[in-house]
C-alpha positions as CSV (number, residue, x, y, z in Angstrom):
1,X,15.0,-2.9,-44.8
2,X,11.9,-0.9,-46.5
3,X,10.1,1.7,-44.3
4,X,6.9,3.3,-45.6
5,X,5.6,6.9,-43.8
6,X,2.5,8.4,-44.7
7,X,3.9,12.3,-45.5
8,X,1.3,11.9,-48.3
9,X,-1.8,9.1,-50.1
10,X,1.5,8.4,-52.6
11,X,4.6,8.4,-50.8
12,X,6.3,5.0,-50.4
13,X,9.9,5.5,-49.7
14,X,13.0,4.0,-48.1
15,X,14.3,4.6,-45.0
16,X,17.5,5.9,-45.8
17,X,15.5,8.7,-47.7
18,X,14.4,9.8,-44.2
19,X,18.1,9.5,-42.4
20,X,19.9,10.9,-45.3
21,X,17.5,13.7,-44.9
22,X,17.7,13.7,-41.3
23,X,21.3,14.1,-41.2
24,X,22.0,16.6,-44.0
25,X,19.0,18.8,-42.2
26,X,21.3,18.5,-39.0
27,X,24.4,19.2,-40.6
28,X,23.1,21.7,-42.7
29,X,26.0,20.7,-45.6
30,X,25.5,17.6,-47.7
31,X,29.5,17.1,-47.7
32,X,29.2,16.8,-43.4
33,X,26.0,14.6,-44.2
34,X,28.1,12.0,-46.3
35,X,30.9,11.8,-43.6
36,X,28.4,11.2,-40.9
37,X,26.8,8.2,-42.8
38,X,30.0,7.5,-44.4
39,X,28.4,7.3,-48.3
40,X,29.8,9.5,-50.8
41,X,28.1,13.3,-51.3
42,X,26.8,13.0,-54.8
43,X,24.5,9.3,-53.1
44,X,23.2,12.2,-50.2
45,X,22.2,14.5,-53.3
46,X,21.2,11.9,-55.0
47,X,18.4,10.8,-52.2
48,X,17.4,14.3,-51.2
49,X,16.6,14.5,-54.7
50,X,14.3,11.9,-55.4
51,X,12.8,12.8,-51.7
52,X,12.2,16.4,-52.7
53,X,10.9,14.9,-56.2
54,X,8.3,12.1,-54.1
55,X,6.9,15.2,-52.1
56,X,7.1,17.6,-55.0
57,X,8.6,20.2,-52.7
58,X,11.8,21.3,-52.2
59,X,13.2,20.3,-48.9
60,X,16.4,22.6,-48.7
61,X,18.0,25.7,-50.3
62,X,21.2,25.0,-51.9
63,X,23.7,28.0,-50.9
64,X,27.3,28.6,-52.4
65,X,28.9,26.6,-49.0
66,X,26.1,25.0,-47.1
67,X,22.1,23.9,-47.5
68,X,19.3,25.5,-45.4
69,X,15.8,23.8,-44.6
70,X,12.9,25.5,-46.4
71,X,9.5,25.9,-44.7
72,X,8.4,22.6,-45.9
73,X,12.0,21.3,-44.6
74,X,11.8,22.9,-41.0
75,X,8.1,21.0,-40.1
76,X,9.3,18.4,-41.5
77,X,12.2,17.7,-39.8
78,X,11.1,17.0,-36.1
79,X,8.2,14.8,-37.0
80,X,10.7,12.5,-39.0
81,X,12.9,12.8,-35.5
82,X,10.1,11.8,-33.8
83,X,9.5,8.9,-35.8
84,X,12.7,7.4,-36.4
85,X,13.3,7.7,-31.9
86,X,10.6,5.8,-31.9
87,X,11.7,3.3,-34.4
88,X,14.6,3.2,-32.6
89,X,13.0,2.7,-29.2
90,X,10.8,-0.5,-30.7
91,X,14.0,-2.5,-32.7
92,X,15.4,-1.8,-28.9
93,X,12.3,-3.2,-27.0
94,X,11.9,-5.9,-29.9
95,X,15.3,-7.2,-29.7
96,X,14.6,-7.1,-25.4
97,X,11.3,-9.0,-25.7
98,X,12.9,-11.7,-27.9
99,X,16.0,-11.9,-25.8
100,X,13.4,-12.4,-22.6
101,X,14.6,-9.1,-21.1
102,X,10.7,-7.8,-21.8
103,X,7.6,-8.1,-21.8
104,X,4.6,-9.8,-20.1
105,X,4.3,-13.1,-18.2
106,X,1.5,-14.3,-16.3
107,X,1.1,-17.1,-13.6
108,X,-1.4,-18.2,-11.6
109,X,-0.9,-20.0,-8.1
110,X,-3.3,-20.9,-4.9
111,X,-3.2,-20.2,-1.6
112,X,-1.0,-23.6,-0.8
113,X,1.5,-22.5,-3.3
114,X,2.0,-19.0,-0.8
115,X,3.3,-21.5,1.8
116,X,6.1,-23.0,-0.3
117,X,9.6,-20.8,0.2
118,X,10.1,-21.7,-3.6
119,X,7.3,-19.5,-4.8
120,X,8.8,-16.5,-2.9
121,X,12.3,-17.3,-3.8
122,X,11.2,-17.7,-7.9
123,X,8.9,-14.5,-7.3
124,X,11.7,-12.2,-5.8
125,X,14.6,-13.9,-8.5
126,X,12.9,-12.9,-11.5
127,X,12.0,-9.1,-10.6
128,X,15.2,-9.2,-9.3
129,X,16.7,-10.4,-12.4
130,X,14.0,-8.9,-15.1
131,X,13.2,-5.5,-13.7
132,X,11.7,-4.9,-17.1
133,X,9.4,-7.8,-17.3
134,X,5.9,-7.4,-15.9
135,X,4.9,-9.9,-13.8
136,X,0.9,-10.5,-12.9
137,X,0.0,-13.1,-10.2
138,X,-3.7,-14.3,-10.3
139,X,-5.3,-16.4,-7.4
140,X,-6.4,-19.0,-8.8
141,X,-7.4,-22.9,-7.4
142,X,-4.9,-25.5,-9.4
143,X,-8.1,-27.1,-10.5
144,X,-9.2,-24.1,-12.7
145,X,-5.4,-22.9,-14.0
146,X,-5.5,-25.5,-17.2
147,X,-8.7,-23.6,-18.6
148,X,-7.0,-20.4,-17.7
149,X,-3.7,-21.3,-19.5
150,X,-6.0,-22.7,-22.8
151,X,-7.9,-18.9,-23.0
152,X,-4.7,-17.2,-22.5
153,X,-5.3,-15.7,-19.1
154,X,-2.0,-16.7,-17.9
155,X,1.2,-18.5,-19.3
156,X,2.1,-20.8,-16.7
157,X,1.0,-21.7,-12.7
158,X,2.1,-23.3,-10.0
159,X,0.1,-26.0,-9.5
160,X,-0.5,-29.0,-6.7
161,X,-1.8,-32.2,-7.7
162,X,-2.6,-35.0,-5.6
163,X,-2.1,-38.8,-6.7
164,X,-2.4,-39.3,-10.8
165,X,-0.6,-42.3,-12.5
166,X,0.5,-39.6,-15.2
167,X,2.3,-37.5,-12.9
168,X,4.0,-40.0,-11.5
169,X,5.9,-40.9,-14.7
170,X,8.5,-39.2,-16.6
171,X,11.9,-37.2,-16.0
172,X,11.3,-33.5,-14.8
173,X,10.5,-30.9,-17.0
174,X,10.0,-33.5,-20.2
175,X,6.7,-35.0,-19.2
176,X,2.9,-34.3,-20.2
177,X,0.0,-34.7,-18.4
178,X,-3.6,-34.0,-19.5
179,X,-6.7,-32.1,-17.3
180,X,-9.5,-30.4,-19.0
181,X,-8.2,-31.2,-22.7
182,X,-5.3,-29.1,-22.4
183,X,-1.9,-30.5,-22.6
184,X,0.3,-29.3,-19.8
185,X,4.1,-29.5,-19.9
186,X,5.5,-29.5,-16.4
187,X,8.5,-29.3,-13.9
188,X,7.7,-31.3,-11.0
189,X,9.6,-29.0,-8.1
190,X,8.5,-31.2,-5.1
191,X,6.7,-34.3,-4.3
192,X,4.8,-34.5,-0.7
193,X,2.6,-36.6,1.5
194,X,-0.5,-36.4,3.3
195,X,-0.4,-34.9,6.8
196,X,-3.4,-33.8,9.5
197,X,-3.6,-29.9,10.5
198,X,-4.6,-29.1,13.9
199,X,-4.5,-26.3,15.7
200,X,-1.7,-25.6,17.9
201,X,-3.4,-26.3,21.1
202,X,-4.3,-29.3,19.8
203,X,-3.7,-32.8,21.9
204,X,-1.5,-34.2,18.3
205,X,0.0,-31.1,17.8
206,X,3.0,-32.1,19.5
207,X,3.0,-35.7,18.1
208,X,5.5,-37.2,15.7
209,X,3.2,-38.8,13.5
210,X,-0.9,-39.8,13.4
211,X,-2.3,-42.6,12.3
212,X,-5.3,-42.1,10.0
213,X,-7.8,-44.1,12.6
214,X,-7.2,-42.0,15.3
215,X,-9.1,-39.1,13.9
216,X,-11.9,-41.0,13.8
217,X,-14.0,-38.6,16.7
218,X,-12.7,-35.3,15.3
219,X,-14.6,-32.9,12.9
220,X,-13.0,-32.0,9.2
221,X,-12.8,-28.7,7.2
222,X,-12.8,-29.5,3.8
223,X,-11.8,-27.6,0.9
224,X,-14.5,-30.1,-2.1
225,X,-12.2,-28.8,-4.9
226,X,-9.1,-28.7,-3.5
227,X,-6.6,-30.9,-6.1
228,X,-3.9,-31.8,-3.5
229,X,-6.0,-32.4,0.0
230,X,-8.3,-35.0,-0.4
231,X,-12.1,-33.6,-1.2
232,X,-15.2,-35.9,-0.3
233,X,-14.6,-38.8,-2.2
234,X,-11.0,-39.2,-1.4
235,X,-11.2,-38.4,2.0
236,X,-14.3,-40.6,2.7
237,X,-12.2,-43.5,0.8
238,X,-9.2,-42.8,3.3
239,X,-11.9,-42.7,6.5
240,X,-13.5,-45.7,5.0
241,X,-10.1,-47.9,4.6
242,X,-9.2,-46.3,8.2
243,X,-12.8,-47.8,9.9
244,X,-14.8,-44.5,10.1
245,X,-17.2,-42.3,7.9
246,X,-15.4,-38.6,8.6
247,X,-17.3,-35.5,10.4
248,X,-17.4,-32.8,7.8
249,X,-18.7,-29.8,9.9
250,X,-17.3,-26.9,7.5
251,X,-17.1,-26.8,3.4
252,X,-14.5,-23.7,2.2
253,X,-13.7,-22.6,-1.1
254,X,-9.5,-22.8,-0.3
255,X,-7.0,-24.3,1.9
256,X,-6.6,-20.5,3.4
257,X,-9.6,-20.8,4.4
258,X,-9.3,-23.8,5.9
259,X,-6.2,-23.5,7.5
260,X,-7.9,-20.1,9.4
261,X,-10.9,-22.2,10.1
262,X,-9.2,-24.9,11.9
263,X,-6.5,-22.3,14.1
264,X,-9.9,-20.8,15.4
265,X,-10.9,-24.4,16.5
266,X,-13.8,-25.2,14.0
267,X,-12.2,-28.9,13.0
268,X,-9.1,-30.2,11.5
269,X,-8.3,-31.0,8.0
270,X,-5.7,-32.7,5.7
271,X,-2.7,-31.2,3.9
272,X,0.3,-31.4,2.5
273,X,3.3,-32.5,4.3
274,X,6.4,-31.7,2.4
275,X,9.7,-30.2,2.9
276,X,9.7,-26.1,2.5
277,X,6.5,-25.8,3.1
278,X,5.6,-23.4,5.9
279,X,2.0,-23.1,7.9
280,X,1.3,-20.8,9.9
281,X,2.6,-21.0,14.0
282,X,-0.8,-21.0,15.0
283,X,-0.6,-24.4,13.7
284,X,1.0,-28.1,13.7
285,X,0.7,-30.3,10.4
286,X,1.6,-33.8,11.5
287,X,2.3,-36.5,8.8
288,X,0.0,-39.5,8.9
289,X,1.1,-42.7,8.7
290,X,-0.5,-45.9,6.9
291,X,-1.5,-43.3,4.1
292,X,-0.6,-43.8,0.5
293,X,-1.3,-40.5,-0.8
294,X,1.4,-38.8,-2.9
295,X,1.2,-35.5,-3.9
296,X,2.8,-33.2,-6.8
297,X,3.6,-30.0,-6.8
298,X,4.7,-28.4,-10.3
299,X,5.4,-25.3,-12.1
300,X,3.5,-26.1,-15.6
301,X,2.3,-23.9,-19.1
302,X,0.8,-25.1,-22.4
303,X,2.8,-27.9,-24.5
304,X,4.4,-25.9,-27.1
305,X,3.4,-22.5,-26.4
306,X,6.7,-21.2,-24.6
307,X,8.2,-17.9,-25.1
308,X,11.6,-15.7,-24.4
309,X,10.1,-14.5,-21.2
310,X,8.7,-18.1,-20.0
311,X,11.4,-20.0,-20.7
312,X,13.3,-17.3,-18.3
313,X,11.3,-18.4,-15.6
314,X,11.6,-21.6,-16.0
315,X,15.2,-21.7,-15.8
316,X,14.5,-20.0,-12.2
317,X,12.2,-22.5,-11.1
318,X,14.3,-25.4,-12.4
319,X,17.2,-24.5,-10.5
320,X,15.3,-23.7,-6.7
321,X,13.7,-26.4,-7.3
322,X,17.4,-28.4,-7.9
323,X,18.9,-27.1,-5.1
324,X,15.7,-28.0,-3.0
């Protein structure tokens, strides 16, 4: 291993020039210098020589019994402490970072991945776990996450989908799916259904199940963008098939929103049904019946772009999601 210091425009040296220096400065006695790096004396001479010869200054007085640091010796003895700490500090933090003990990871969600107990449970693991790692959380909808993995903003999301013939195929963790020309690599951690959200007051709220045509005289929040409740086109399709042309009183940028919208009474909208998902007890979500709408929720990053301090996460997420 080569290590070059600037000490001058000429210097290029080794960095056993530096420890054997470092050592004999310490000892003050080349003889207690050569037992501490367990070389012979006349090497340690032999190196201070050719260091004091590279600087063209003599580093040390030679005394009958001992050495002592000259002026040139004595300044430069703490910066090359200095330097080789931090040497020693970065082959430390390297050898973390590619172990996946350090660094950097971040992840985007939405506001339906806050209801899911596996999110909090992955969350509090890995700090847990990687006190070291910094972790970064950006809000974002699941719809804008592939463009923010393909810049770089984050390294992987939680992300819900609703039905896709891609997602549906393929073991977990193995499979590919493509949105906005970026190649996703995914671990599907729950599948779910399509349910109706009503506040808690609400006449279905204490219903076992509601079929699609009965909501045919209430008003609908809608989220447009939303990728796992249906926006207009798939929930005027599901209206359609159920006989009606749906109400749409209130547009809202994410399913937060909607879900506070609807416990206030403005409507009632569609969500996910699934097991470990909570809502809010100002709330009943009631599964609807007759409706083939499937829905995916996965923990995905960018095909072939997984690191140390990814692939940690991911082992968290696959096993919640396993024992799930």
């Amino acid at each position: 291993m080569r290590y070059a210091i600037s000490l001058c425009l000429d210097t290029d040296m080794e960095l056993r020039h530096l420890r054997y220096f470092i050592a004999a400065a310490e000892e003050e006695h080349f003889g207690r210098a050569s037992d501490r790096l367990h070389v012979t004396r006349p090497a340690v001479s032999q190196i201070i020589a050719d260091l004091e010869s590279e600087l063209r200054t003599p580093l040390f007085e030679r005394l009958a019994h001992r050495v002592k640091l000259t002026a040139a010796g004595h300044w430069l003895l703490p910066q090359l402490q200095k330097v080789m700490c931090e040497l020693d500090d970065a082959l430390v933090m390297t050898r973390r970072v590619g172990q996946g003990r350090s660094g950097t990871l971040n992840m985007g969600y939405g506001s339906l991945t806050l209801l899911h107990s596996l999110f909090r449970a992955a969350i509090k693991q890995f700090r847990d776990t990687y006190p070291d790692i910094s972790v970064s959380l950006l809000e974002l909808p699941t719809s804008a996450q592939p463009k923010a993995l393909a810049d770089g903003k984050i390294h992987a999301g939680f992300m819900h989908f609703g039905p896709s013939p891609i997602l549906t195929c393929g073991k977990r963790g193995d499979s590919v799916f493509a949105q906005d020309q970026t190649i996703l690599e995914w671990i599907r951690i729950q599948t779910g259904e399509l349910g109706v959200v009503v506040p808690a007051d609400h006449p279905f709220a204490t219903r076992q199940s509601v079929a699609l045509a009965e909501l045919g005289g209430e008003r609908f929040v809608v989220v447009p963008r939303s990728s796992s409740s249906p926006g207009y086109a798939p929930l005027y399709s599901l209206c359609q098939k159920a006989g009606f042309e749906p109400q749409i009183v209130q547009e809202v940028g994410s399913i937060s929103s909607q879900l506070n919208l609807i416990s206030v009474g403005m409507g009632i909208g569609l969500a996910v049904v699934g097991k470990n998902f909570s809502y809010p007890a100002s709330l009943a979500v009631i599964p609807l019946v007759e409706v083939d709408y499937a829905t995916s929720f996965v923990f995905g990053w960018v095909k072939g772009q997984r690191d140390p301090v990814l692939d940690r996460m991911i082992e968290i997420v696959k096993e919640l999601s396993e024992e799930r």
